[in-house]
DRENTIBA-81848 format. One record per atom (N, C-alpha, C): residue in one letter; x, y, z; residue number from 1; atom name. Coordinates in Angstrom, 2 decimals. Atoms other than C-alpha are relative to their C-alpha. Example, Ala and Ser with C-alpha at 12.3 -4.5 7.8 and 13.67 -1.06 7.14 Angstrom:
+----+---------+---------+---------+-----+----+
! aa !    east !   north !      up !   i ! at !
+----+---------+---------+---------+-----+----+
!  a !    0.89 !   -1.19 !    0.00 !   1 !  N !
!  a !   12.30 !   -4.50 !    7.80 !   1 ! CA !
!  a !    0.90 !    1.20 !    0.00 !   1 !  C !
!  s !   -0.82 !   -1.19 !   -0.06 !   2 !  N !
!  s !   13.67 !   -1.06 !    7.14 !   2 ! CA !
!  s !   -0.77 !    1.09 !    0.73 !   2 !  C !
+----+---------+---------+---------+-----+----+
This chain:
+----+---------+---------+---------+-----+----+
! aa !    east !   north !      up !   i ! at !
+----+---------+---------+---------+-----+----+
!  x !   -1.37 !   -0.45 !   -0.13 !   1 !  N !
!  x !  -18.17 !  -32.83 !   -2.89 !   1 ! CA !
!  x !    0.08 !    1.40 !    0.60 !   1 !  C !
!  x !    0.15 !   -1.61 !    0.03 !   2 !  N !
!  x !  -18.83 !  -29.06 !   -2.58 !   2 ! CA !
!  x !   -0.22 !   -0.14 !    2.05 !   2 !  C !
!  x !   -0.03 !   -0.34 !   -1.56 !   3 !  N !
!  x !  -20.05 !  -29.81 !    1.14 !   3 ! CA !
!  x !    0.52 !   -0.97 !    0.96 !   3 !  C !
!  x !   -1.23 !    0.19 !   -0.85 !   4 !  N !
!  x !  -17.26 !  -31.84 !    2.31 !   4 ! CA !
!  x !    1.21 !    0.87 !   -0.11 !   4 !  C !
!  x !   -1.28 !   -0.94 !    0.16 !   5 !  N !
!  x !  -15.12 !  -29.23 !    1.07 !   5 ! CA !
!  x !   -0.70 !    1.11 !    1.46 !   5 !  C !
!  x !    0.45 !   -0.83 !   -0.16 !   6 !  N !
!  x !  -17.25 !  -26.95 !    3.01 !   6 ! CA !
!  x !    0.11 !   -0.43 !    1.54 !   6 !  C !
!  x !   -0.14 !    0.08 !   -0.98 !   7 !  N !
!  x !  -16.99 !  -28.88 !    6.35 !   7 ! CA !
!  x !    1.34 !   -0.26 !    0.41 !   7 !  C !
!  x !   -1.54 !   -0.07 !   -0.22 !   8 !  N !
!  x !  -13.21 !  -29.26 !    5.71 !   8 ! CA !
!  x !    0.80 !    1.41 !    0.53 !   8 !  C !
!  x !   -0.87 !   -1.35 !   -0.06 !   9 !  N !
!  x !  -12.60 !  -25.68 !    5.64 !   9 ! CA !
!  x !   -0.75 !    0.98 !    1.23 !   9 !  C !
!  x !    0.31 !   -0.49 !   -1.60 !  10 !  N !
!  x !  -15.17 !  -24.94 !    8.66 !  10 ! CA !
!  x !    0.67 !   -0.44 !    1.09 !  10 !  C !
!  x !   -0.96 !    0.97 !   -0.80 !  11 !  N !
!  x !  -12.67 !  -27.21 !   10.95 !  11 ! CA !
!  x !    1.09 !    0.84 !   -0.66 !  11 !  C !
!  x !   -1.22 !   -0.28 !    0.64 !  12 !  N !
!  x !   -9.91 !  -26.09 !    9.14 !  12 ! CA !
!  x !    0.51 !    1.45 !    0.41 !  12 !  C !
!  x !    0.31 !   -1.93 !    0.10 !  13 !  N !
!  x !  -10.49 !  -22.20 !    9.31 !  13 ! CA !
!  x !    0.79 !    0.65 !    1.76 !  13 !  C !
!  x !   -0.46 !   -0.24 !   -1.67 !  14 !  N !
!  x !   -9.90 !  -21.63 !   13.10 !  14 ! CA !
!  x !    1.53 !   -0.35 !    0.48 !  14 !  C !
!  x !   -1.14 !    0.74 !   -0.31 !  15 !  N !
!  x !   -6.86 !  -24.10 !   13.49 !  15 ! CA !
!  x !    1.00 !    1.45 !   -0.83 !  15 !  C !
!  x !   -0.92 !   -0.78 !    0.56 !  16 !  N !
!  x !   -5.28 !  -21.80 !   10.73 !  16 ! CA !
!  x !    0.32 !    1.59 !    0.11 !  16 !  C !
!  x !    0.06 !   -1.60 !   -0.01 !  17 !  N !
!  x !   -6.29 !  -18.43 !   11.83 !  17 ! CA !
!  x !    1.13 !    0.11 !    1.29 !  17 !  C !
!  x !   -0.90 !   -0.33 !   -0.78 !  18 !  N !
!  x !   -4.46 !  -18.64 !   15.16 !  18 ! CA !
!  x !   -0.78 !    0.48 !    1.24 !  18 !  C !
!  x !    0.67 !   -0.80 !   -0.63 !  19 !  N !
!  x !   -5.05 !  -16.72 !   17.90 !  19 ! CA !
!  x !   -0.67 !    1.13 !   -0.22 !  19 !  C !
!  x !    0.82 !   -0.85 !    0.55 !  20 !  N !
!  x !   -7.96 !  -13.74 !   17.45 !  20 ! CA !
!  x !    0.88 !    1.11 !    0.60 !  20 !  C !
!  x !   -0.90 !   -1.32 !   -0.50 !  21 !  N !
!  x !   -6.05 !  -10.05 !   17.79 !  21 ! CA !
!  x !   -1.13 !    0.91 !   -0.15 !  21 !  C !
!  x !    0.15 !   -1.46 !   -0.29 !  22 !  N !
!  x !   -7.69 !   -7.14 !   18.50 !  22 ! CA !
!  x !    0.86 !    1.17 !   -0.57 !  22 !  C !
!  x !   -0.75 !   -1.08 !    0.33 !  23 !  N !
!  x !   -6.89 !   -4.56 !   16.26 !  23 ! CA !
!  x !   -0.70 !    1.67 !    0.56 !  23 !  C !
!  x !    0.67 !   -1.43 !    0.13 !  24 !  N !
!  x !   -7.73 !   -0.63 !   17.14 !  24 ! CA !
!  x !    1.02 !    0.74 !   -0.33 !  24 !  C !
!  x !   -0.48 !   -1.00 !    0.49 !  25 !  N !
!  x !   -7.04 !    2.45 !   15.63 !  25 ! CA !
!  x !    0.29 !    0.79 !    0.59 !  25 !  C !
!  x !   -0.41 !   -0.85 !   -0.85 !  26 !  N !
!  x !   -5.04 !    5.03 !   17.10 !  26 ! CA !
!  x !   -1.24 !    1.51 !   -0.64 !  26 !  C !
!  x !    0.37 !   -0.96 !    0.68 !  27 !  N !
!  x !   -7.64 !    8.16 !   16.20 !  27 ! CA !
!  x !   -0.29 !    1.23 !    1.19 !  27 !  C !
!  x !   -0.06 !   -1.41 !   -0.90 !  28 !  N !
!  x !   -7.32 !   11.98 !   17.82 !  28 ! CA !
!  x !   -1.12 !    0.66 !   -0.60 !  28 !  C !
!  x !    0.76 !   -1.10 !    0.55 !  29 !  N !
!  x !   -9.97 !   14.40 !   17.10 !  29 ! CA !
!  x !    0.27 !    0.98 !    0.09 !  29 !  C !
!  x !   -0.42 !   -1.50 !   -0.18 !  30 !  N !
!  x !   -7.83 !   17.26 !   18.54 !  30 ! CA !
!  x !    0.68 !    0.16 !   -1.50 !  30 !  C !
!  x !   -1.00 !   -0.49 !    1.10 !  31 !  N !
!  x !   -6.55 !   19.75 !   15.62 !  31 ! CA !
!  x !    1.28 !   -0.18 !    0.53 !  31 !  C !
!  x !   -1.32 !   -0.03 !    0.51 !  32 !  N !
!  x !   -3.25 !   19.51 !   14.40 !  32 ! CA !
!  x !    0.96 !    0.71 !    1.26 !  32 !  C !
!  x !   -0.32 !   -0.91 !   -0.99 !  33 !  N !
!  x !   -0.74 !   21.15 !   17.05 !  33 ! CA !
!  x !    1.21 !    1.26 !   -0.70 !  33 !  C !
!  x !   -0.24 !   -0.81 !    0.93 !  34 !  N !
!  x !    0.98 !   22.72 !   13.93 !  34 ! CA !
!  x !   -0.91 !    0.34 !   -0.93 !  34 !  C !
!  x !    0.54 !   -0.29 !    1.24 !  35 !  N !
!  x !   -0.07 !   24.19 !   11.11 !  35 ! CA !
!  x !    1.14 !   -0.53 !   -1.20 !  35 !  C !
!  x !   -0.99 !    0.09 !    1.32 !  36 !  N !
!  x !    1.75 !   23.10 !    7.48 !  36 ! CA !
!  x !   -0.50 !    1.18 !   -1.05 !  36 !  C !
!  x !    0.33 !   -1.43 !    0.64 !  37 !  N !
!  x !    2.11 !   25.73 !    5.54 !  37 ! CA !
!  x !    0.56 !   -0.45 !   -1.30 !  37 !  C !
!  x !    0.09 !    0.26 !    1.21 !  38 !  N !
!  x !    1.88 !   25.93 !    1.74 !  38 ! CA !
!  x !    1.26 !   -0.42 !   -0.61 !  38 !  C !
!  x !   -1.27 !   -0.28 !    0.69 !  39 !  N !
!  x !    5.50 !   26.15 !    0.94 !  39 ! CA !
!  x !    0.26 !   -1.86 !    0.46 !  39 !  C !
!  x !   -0.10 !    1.74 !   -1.09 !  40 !  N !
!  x !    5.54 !   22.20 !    3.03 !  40 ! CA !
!  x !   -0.57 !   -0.82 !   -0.95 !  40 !  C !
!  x !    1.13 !    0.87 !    0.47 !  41 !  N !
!  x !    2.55 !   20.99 !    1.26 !  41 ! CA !
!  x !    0.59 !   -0.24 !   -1.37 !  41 !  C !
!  x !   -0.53 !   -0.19 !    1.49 !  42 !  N !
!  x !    4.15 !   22.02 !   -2.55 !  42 ! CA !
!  x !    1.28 !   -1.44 !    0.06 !  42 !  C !
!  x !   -0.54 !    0.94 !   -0.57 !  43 !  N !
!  x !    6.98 !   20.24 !   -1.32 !  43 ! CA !
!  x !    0.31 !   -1.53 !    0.02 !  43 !  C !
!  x !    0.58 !    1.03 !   -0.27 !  44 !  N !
!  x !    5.70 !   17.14 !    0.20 !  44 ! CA !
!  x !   -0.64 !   -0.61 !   -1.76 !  44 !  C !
!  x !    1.01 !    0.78 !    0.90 !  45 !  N !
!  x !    3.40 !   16.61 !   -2.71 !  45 ! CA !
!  x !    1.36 !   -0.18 !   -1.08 !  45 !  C !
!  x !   -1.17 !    0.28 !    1.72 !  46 !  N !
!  x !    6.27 !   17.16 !   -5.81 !  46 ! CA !
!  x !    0.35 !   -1.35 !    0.86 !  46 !  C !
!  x !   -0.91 !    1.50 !   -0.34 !  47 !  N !
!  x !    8.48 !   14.70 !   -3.31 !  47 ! CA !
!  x !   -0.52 !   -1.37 !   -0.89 !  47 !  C !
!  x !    1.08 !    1.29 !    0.10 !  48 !  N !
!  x !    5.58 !   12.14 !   -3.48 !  48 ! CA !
!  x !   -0.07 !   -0.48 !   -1.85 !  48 !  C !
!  x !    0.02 !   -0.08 !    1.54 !  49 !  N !
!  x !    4.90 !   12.99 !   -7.31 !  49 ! CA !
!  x !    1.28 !   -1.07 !   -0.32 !  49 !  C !
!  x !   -1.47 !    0.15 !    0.45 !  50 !  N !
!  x !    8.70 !   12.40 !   -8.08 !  50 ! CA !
!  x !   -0.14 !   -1.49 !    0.06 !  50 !  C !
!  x !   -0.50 !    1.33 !   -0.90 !  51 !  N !
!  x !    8.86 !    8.57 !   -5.66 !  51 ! CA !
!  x !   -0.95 !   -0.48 !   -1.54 !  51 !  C !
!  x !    1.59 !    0.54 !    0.40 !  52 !  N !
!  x !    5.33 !    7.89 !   -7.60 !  52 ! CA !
!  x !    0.61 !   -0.64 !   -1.92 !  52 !  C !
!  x !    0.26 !   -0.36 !    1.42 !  53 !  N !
!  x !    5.92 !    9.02 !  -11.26 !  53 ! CA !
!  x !    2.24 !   -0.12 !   -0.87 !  53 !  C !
!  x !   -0.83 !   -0.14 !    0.20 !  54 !  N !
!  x !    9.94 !    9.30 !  -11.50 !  54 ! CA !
!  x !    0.26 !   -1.38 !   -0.74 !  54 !  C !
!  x !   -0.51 !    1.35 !    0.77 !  55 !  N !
!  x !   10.75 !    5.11 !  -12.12 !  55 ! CA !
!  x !   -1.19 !    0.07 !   -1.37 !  55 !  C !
!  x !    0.66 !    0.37 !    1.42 !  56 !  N !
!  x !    8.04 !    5.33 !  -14.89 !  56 ! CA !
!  x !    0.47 !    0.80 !   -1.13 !  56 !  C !
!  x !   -0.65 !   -1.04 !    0.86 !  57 !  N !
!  x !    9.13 !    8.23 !  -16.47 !  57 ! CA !
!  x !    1.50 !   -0.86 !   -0.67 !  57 !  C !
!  x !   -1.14 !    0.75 !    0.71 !  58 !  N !
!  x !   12.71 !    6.58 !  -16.67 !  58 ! CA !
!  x !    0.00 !   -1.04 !   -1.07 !  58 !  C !
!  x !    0.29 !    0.88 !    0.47 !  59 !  N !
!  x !   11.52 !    3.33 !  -17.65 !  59 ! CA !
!  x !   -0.14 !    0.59 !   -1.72 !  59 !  C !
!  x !    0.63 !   -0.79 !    1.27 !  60 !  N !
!  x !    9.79 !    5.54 !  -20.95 !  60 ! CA !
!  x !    0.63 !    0.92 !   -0.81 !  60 !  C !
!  x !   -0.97 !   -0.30 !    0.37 !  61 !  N !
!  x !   12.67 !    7.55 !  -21.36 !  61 ! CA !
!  x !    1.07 !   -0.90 !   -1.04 !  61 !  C !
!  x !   -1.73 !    1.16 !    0.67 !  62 !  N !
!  x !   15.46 !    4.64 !  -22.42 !  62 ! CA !
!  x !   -1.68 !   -1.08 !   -0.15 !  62 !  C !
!  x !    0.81 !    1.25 !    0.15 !  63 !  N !
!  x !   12.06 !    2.12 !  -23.57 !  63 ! CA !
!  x !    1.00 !   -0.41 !   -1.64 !  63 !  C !
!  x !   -0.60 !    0.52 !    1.20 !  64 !  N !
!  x !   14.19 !    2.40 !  -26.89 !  64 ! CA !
!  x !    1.59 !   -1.25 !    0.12 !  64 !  C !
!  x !   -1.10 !    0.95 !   -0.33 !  65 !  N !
!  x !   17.55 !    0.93 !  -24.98 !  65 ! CA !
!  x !   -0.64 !   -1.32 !    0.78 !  65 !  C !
!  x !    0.46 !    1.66 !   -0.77 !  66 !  N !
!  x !   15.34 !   -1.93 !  -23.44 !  66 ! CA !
!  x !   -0.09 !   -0.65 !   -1.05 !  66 !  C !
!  x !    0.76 !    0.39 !    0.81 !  67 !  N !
!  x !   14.05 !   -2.42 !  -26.60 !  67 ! CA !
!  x !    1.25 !   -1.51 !   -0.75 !  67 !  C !
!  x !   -1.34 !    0.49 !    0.72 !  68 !  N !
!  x !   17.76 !   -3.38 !  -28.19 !  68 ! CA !
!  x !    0.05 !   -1.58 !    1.04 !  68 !  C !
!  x !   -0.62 !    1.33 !   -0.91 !  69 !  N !
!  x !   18.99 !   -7.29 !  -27.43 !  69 ! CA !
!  x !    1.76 !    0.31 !    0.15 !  69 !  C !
!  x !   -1.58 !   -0.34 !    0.12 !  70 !  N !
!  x !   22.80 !   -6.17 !  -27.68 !  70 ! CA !
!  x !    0.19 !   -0.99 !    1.55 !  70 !  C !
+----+---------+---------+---------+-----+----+
């Protein structure tokens, strides 16, 4: 059984993949053509923090009003 499954899904495999794509990566090695400066970075990162950490926090806040069936 194991190796008719095994010649099902060698036949099989190709039909379902499609056509083959070519992926590449866009990658620069030149530096930056700014600089970010600390006051950006503080910033940026709380934002991120906030998106990240904010719905859990809530969630943990009111876990006592989930808790209720009312």
């Amino acid at each position: 059984m194991p190796g008719l499954l095994k010649i099902i899904a060698s036949r099989a495999a190709p039909a379902l993949r499609g056509h083959n794509l070519t992926q590449r990566a866009n990658l620069y090695t030149r530096p930056a053509k700014e600089k970010i400066g600390p006051a950006e970075t503080a910033i940026g990162m709380s934002m991120f923090s906030l998106a990240i950490l904010g719905p859990a926090g809530w969630i943990l806040a009111h876990l006592e009003d989930y808790k209720k069936k009312d």
